[in-house]
Biopython code that builds the backbone (N, CA, C, O; Angstrom):
import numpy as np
from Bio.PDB.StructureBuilder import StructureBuilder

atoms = [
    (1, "UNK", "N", (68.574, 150.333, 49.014)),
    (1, "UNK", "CA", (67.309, 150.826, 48.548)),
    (1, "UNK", "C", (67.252, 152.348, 48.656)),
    (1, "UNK", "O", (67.047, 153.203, 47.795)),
    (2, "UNK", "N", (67.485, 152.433, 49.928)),
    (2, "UNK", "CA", (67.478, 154.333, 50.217)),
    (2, "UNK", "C", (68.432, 154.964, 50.955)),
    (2, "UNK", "O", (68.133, 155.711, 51.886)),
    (3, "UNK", "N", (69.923, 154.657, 50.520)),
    (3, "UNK", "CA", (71.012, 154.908, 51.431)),
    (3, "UNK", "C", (71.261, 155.948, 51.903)),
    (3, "UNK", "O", (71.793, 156.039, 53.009)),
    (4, "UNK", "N", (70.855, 157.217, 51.002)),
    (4, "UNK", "CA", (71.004, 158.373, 51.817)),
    (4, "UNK", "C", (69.910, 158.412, 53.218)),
    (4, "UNK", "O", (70.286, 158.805, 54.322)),
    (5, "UNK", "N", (68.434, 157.902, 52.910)),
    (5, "UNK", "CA", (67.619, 157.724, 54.404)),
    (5, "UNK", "C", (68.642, 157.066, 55.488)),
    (5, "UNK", "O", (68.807, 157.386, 56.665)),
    (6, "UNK", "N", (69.142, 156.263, 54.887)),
    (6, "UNK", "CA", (69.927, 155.417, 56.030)),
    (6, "UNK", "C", (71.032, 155.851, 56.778)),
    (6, "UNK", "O", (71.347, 155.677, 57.955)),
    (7, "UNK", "N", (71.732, 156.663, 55.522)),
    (7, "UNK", "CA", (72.491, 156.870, 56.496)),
    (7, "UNK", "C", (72.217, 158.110, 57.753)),
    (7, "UNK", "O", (72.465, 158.140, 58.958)),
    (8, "UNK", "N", (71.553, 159.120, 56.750)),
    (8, "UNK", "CA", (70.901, 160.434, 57.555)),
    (8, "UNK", "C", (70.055, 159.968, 58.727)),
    (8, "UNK", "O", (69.812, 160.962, 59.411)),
    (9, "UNK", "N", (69.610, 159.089, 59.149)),
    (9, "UNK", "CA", (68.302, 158.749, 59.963)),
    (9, "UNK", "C", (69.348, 158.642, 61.197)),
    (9, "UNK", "O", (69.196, 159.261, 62.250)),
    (10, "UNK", "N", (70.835, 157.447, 60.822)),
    (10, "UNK", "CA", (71.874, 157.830, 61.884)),
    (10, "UNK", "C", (72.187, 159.052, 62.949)),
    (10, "UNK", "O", (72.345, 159.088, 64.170)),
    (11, "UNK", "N", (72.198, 159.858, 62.081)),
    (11, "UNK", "CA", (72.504, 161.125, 62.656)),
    (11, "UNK", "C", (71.954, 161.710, 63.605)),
    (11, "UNK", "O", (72.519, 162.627, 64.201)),
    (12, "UNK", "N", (70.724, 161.272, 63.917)),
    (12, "UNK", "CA", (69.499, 161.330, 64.910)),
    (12, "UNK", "C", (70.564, 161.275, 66.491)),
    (12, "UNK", "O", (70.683, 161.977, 67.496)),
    (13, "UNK", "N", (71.161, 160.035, 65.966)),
    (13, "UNK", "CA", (72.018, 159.561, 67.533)),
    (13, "UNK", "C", (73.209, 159.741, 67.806)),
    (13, "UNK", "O", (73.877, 159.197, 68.686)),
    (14, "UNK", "N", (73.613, 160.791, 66.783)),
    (14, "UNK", "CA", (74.887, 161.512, 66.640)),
    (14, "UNK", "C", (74.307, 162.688, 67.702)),
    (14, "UNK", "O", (74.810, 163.046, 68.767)),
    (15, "UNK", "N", (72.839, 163.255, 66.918)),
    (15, "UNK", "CA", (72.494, 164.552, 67.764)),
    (15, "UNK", "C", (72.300, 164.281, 69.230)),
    (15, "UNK", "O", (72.690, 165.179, 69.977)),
    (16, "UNK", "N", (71.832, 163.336, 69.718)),
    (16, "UNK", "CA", (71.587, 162.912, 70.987)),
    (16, "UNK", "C", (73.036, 162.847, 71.646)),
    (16, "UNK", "O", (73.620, 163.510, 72.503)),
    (17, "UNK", "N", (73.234, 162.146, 71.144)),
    (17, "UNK", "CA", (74.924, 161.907, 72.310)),
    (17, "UNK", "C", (75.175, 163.594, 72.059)),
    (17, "UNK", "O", (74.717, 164.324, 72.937)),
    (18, "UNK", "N", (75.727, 164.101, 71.156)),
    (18, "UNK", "CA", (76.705, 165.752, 71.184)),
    (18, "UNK", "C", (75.669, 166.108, 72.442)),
    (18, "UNK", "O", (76.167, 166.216, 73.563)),
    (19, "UNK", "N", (74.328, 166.279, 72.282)),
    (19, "UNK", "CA", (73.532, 167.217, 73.291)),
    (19, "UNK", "C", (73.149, 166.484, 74.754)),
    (19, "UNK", "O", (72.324, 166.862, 75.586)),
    (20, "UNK", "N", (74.097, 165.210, 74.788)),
    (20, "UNK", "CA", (74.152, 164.693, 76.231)),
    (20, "UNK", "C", (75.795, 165.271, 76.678)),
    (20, "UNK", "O", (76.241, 165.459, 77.810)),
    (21, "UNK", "N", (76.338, 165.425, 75.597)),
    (21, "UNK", "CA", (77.976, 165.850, 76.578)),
    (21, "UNK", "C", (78.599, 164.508, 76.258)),
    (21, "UNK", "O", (79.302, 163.988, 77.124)),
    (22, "UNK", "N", (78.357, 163.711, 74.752)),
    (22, "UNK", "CA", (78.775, 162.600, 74.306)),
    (22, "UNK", "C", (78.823, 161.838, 75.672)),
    (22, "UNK", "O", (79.795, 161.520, 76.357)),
    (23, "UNK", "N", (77.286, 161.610, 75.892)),
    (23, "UNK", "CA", (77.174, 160.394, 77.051)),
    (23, "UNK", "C", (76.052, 159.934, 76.227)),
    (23, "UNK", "O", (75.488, 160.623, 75.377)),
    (24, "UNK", "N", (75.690, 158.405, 76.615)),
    (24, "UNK", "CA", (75.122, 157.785, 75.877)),
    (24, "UNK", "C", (73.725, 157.794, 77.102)),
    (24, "UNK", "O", (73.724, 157.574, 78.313)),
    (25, "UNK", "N", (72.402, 158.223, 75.945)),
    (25, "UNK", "CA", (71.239, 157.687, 77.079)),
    (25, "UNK", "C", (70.916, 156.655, 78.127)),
    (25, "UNK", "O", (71.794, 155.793, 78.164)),
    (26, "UNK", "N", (70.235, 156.519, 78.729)),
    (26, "UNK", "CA", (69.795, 155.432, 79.276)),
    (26, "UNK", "C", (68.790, 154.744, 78.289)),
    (26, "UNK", "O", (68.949, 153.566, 77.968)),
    (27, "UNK", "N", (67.936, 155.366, 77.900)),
    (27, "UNK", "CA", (66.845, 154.632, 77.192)),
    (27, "UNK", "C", (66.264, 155.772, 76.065)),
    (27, "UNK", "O", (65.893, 156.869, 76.484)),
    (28, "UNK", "N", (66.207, 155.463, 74.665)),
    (28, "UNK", "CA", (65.393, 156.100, 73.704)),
    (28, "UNK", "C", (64.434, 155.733, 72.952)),
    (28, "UNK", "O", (64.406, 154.676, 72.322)),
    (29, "UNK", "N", (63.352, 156.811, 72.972)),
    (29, "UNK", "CA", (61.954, 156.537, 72.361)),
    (29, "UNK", "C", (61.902, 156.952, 71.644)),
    (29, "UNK", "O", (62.276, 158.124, 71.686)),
    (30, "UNK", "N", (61.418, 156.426, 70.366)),
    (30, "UNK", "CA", (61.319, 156.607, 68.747)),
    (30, "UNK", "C", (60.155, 155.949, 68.564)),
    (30, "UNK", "O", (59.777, 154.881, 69.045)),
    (31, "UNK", "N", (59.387, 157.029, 67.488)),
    (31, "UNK", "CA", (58.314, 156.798, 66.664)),
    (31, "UNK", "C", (58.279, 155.421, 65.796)),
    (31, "UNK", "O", (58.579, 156.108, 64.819)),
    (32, "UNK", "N", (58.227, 154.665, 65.484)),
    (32, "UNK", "CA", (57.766, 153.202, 64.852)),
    (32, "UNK", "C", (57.779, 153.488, 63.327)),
    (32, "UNK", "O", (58.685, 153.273, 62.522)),
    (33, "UNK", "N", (56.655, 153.980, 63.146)),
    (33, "UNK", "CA", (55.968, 153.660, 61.083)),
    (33, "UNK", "C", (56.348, 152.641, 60.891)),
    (33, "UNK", "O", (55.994, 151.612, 61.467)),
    (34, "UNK", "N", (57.359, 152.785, 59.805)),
    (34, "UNK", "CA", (58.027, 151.776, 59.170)),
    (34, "UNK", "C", (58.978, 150.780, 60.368)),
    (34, "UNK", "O", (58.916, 149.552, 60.325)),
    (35, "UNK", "N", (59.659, 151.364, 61.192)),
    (35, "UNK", "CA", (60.817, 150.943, 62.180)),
    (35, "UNK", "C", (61.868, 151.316, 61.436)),
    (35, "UNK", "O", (62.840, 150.836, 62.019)),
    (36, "UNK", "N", (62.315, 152.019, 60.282)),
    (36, "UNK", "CA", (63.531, 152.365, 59.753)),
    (36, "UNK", "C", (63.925, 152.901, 61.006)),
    (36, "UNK", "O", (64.272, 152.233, 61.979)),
    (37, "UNK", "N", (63.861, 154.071, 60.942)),
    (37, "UNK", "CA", (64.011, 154.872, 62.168)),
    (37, "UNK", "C", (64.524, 154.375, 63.174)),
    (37, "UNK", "O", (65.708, 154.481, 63.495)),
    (38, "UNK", "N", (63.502, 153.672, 63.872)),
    (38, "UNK", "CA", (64.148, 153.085, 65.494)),
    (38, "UNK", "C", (65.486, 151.732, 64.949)),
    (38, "UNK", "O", (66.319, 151.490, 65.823)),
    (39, "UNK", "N", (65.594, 151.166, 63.980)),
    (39, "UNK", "CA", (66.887, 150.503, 63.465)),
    (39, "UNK", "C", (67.971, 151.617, 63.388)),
    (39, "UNK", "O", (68.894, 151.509, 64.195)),
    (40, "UNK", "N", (67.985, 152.503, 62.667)),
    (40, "UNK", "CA", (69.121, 153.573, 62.237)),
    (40, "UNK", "C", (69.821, 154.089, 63.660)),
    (40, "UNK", "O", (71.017, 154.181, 63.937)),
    (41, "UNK", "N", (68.912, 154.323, 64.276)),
    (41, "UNK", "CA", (69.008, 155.131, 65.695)),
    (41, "UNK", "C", (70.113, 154.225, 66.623)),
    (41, "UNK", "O", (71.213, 154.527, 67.085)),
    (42, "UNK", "N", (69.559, 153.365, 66.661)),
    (42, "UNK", "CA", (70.551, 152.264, 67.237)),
    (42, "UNK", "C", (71.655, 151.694, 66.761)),
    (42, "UNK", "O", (72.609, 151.282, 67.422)),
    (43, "UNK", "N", (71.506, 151.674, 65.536)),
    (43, "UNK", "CA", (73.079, 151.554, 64.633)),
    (43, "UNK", "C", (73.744, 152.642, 64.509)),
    (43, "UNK", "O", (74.885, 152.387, 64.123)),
    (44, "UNK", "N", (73.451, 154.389, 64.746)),
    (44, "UNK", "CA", (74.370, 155.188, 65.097)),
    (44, "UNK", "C", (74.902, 155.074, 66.163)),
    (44, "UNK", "O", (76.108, 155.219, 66.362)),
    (45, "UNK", "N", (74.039, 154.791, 67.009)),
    (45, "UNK", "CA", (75.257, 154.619, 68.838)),
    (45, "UNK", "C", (75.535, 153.307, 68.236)),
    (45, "UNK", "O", (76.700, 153.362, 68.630)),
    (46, "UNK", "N", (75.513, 152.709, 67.914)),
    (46, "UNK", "CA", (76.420, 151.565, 67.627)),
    (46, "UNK", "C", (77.728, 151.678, 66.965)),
    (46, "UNK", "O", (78.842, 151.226, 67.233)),
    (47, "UNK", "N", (77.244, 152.445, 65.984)),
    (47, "UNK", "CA", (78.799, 152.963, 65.432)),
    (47, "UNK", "C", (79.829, 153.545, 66.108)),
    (47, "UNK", "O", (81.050, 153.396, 66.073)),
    (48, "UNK", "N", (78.822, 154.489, 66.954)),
    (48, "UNK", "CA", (80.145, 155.553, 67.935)),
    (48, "UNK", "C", (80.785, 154.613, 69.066)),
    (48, "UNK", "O", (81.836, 154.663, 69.706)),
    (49, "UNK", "N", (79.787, 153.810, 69.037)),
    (49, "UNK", "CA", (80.694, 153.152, 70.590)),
    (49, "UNK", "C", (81.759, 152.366, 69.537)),
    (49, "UNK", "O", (82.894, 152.444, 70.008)),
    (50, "UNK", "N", (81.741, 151.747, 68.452)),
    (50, "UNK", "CA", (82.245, 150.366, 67.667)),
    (50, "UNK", "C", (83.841, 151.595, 67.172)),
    (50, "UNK", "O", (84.853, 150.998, 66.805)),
    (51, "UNK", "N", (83.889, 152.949, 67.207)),
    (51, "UNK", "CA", (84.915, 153.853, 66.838)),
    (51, "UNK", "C", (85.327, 154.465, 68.013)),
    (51, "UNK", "O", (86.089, 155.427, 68.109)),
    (52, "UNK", "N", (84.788, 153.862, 68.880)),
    (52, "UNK", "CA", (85.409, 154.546, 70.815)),
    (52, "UNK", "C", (84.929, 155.791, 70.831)),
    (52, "UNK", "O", (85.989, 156.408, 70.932)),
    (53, "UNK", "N", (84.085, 156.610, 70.805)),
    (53, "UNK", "CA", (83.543, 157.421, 70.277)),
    (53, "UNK", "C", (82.379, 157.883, 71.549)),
    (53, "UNK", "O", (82.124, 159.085, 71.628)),
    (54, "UNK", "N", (81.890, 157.200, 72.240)),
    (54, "UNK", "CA", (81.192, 157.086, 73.509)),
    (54, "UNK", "C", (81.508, 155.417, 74.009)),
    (54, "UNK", "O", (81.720, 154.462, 73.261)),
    (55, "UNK", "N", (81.459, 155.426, 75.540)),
    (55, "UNK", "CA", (81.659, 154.356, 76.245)),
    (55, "UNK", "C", (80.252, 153.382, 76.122)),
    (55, "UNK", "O", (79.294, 153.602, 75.380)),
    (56, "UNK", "N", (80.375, 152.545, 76.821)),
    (56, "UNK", "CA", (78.883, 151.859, 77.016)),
    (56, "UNK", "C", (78.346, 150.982, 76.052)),
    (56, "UNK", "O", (78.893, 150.490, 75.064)),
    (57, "UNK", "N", (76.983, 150.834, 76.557)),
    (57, "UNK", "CA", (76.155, 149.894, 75.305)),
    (57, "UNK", "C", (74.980, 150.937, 74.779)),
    (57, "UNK", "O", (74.623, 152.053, 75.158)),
    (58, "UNK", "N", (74.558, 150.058, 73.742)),
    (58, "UNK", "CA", (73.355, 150.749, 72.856)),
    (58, "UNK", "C", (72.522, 150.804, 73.885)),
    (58, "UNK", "O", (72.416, 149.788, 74.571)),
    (59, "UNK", "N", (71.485, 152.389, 74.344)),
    (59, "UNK", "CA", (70.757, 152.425, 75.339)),
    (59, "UNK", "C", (69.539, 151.721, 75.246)),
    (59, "UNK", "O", (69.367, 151.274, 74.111)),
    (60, "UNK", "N", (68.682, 151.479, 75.998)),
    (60, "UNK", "CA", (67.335, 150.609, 75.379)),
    (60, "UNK", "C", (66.703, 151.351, 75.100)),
    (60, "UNK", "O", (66.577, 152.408, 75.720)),
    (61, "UNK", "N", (65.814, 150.897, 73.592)),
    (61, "UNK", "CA", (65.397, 151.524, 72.880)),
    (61, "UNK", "C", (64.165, 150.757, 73.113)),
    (61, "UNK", "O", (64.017, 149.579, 73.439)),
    (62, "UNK", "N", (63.251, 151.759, 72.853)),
    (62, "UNK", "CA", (61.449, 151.587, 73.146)),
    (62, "UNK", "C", (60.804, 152.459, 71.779)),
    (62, "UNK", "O", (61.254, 153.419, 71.155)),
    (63, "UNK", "N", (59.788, 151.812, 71.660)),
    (63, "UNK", "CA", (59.502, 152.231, 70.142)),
    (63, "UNK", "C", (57.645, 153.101, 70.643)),
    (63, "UNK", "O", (56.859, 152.619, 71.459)),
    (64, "UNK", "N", (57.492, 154.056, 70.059)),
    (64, "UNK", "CA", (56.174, 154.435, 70.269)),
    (64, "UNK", "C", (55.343, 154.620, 68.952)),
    (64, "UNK", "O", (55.885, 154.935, 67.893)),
    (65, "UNK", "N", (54.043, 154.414, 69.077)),
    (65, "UNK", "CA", (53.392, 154.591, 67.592)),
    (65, "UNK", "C", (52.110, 155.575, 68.440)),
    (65, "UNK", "O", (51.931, 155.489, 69.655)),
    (66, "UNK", "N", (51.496, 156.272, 67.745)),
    (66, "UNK", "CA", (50.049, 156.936, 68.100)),
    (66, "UNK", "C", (49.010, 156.153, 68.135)),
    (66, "UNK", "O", (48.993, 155.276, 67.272)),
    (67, "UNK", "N", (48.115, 156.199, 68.883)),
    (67, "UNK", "CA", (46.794, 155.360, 69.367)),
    (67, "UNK", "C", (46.256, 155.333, 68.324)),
    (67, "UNK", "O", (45.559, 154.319, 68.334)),
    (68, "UNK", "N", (46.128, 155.944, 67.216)),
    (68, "UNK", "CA", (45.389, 155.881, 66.159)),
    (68, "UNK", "C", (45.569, 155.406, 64.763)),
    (68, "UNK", "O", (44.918, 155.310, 63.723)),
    (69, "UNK", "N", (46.977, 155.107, 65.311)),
    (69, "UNK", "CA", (47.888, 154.575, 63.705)),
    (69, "UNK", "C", (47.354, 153.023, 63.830)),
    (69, "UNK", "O", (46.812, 152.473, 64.789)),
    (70, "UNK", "N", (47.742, 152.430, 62.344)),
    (70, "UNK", "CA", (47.755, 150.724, 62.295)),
    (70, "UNK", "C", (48.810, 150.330, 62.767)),
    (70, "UNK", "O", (49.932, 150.681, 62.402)),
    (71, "UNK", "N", (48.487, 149.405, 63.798)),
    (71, "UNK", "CA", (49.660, 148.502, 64.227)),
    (71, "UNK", "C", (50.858, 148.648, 63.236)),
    (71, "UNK", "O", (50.705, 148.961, 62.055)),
    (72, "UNK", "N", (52.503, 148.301, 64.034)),
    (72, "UNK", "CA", (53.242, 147.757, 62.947)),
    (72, "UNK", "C", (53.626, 146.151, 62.960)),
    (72, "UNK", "O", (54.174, 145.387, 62.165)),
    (73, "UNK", "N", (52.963, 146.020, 64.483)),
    (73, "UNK", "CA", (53.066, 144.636, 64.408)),
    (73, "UNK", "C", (51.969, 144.129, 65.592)),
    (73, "UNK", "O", (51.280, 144.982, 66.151)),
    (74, "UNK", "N", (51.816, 142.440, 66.015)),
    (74, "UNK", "CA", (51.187, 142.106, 66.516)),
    (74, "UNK", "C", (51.356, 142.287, 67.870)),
    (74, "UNK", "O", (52.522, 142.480, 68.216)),
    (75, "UNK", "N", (50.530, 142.278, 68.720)),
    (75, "UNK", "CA", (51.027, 142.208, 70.378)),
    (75, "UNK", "C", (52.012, 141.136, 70.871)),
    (75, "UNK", "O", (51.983, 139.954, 70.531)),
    (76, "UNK", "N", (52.988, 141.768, 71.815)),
    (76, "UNK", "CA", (53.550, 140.515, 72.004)),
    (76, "UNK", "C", (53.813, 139.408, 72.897)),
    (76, "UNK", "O", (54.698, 138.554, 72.962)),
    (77, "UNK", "N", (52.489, 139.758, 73.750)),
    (77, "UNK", "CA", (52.219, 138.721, 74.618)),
    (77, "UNK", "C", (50.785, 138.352, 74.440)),
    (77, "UNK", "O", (49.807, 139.085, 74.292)),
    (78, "UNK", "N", (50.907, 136.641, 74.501)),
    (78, "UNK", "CA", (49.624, 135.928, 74.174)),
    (78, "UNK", "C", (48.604, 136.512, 74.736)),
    (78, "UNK", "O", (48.760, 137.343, 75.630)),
    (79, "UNK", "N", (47.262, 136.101, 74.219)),
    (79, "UNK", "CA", (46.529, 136.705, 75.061)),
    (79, "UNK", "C", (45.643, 138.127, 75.067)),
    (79, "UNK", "O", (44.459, 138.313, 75.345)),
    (80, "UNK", "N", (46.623, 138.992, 74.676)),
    (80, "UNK", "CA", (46.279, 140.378, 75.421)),
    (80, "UNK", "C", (45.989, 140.955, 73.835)),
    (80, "UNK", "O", (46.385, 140.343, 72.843)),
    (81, "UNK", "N", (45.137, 142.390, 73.765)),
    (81, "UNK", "CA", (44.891, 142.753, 72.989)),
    (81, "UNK", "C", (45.540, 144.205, 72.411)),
    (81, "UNK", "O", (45.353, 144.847, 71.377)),
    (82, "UNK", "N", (46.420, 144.403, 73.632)),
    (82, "UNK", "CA", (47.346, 145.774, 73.104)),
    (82, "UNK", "C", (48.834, 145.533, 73.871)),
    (82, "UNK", "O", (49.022, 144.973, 74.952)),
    (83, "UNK", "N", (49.742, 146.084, 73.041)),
    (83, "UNK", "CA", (50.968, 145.463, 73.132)),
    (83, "UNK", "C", (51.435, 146.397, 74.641)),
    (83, "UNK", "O", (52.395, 146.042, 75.325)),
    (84, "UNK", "N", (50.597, 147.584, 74.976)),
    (84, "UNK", "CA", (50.848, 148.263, 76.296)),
    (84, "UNK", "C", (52.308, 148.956, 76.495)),
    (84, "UNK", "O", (53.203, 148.951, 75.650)),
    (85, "UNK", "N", (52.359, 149.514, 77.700)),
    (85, "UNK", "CA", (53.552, 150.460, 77.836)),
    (85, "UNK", "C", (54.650, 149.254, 78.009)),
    (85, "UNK", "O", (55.842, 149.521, 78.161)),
]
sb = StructureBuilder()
sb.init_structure("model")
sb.init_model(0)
sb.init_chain("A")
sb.init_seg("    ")
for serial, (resi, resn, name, xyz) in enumerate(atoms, 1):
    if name == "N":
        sb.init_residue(resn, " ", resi, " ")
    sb.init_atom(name, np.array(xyz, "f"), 0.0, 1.0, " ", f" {name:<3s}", serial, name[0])
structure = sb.get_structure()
């Protein structure tokens, strides 16, 4: 659909590892909208580790949206009315 977004959005986690000293985070937070984004992000460290490229696993990834945006999705525990930290 939008391969150049796709692939460029990668690069996000190209920049992260070079400016860790090609070490892989512990945990990264990315903006939501769509979720392109927080997908791409994680399939670049995926790539580098899948080319030996950094050690490790994909770091955990946590997604953030602004208090004021529309949901991108529902909460995900029964019950409750905000999906929380």
């Amino acid at each position: 659909m939008r391969p150049y977004y796709a692939e460029g959005s990668k690069t996000v986690a190209y920049e992260i590892a070079e400016q860790l000293g090609w070490e892989l985070p512990d945990r990264c937070v990315v903006p939501i909208a769509s979720g392109s984004l927080y997908t791409k992000i994680a399939k670049g460290f995926q790539e580098f580790i899948d080319v030996g490229l950094l050690d490790g696993d994909v770091p955990t990834m946590n997604g953030a949206q602004a208090t004021a945006a529309r949901r991108s999705r529902s909460p995900t525990r029964p019950g409750t009315t905000s999906a929380g930290p």
